[in-house]
TORLUMMI-310494 format. One record per residue (C-alpha): residue in one letter; y, z, x. Coordinates in nm, 3 decimals. Layout:
REM residues N
code A py Y pz Z px X $
...
This chain:
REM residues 85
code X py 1.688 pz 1.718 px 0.886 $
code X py 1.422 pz 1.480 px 0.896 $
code X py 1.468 pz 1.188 px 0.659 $
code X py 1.086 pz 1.049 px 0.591 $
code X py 0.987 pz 0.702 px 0.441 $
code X py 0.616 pz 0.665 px 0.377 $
code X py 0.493 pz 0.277 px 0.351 $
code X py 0.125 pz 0.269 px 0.143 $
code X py -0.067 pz 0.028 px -0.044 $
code X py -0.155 pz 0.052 px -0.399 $
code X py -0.360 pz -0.162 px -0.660 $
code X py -0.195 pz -0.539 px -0.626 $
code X py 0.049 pz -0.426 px -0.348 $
code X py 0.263 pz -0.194 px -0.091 $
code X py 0.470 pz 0.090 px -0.212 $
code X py 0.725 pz 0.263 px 0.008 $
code X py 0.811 pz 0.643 px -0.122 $
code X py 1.115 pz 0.814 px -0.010 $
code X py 0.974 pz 1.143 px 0.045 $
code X py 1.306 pz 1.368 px -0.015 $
code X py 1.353 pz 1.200 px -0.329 $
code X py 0.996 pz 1.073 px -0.453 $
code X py 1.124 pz 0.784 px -0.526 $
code X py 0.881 pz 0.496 px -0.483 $
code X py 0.919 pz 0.169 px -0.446 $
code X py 0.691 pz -0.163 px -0.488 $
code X py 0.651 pz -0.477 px -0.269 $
code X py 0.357 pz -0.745 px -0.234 $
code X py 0.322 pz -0.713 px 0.116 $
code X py 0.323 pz -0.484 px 0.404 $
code X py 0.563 pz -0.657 px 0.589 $
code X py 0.810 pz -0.615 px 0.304 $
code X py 0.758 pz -0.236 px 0.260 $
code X py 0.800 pz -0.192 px 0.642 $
code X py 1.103 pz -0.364 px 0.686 $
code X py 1.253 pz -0.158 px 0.396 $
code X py 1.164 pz 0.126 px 0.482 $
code X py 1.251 pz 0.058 px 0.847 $
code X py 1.619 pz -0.046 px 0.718 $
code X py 1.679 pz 0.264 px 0.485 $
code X py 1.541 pz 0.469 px 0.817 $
code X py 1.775 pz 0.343 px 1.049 $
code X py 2.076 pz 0.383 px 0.767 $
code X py 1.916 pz 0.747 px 0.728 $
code X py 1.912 pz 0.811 px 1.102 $
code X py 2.297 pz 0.717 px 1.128 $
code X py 2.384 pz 0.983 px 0.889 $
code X py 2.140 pz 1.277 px 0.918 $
code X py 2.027 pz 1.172 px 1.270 $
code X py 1.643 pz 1.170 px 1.270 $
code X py 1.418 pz 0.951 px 1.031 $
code X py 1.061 pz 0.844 px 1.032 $
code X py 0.849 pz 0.585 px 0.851 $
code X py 0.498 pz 0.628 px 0.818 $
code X py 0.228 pz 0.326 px 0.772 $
code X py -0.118 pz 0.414 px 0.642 $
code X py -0.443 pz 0.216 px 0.520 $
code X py -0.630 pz 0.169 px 0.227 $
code X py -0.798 pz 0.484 px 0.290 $
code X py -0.463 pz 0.699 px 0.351 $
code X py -0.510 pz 0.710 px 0.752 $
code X py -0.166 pz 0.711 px 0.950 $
code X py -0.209 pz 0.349 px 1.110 $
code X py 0.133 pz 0.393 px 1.270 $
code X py 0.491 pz 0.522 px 1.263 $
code X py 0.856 pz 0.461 px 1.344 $
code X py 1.015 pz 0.755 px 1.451 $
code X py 1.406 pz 0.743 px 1.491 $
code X py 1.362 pz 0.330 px 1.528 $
code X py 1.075 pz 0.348 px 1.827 $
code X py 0.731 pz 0.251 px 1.683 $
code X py 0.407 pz 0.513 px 1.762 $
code X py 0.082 pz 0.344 px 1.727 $
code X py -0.185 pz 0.584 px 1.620 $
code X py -0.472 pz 0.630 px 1.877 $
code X py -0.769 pz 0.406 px 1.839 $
code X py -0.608 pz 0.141 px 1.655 $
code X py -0.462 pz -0.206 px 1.793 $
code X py -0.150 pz -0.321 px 1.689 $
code X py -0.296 pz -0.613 px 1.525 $
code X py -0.414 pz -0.370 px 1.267 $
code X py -0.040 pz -0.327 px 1.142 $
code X py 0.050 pz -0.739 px 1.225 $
code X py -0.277 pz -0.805 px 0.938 $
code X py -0.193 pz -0.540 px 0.673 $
């Protein structure tokens, strides 16, 4: 199964949710939600063997994703949209 991590912003920050629990968690920055959920991904993938982390914008648009540790940019976007968020 699937483990999925979903890295969003919210008023004053970035939130990452772990979707098979809902729980959510809160960072200042991007980066910070990314690398957490990119860490709790890989320690998902070792056990359950897939895992995917999902970046979106302001807006809720999928800017990106990790899946099983290999980053996906979405079409029409540069990566320098993920380096500034």
């Amino acid at each position: 199964m699937r483990q999925m991590f979903v890295v969003s912003p919210f008023e004053g920050g970035w939130c990452l949710k772990i979707a098979s629990t809902g729980e959510v968690m809160f960072f200042k920055t991007c980066a910070l939600a990314q690398r957490r959920g990119l860490a709790l991904a890989a320690e998902a993938q070792a056990h359950h063997g897939h895992a995917e982390v999902h970046v979106r914008d302001l807006k809720g648009r999928l800017l990106g994703r990790w899946v099983d540790g290999l980053f996906h940019a979405e079409p029409l976007l540069p990566v320098e949209t993920l380096i500034a968020a």
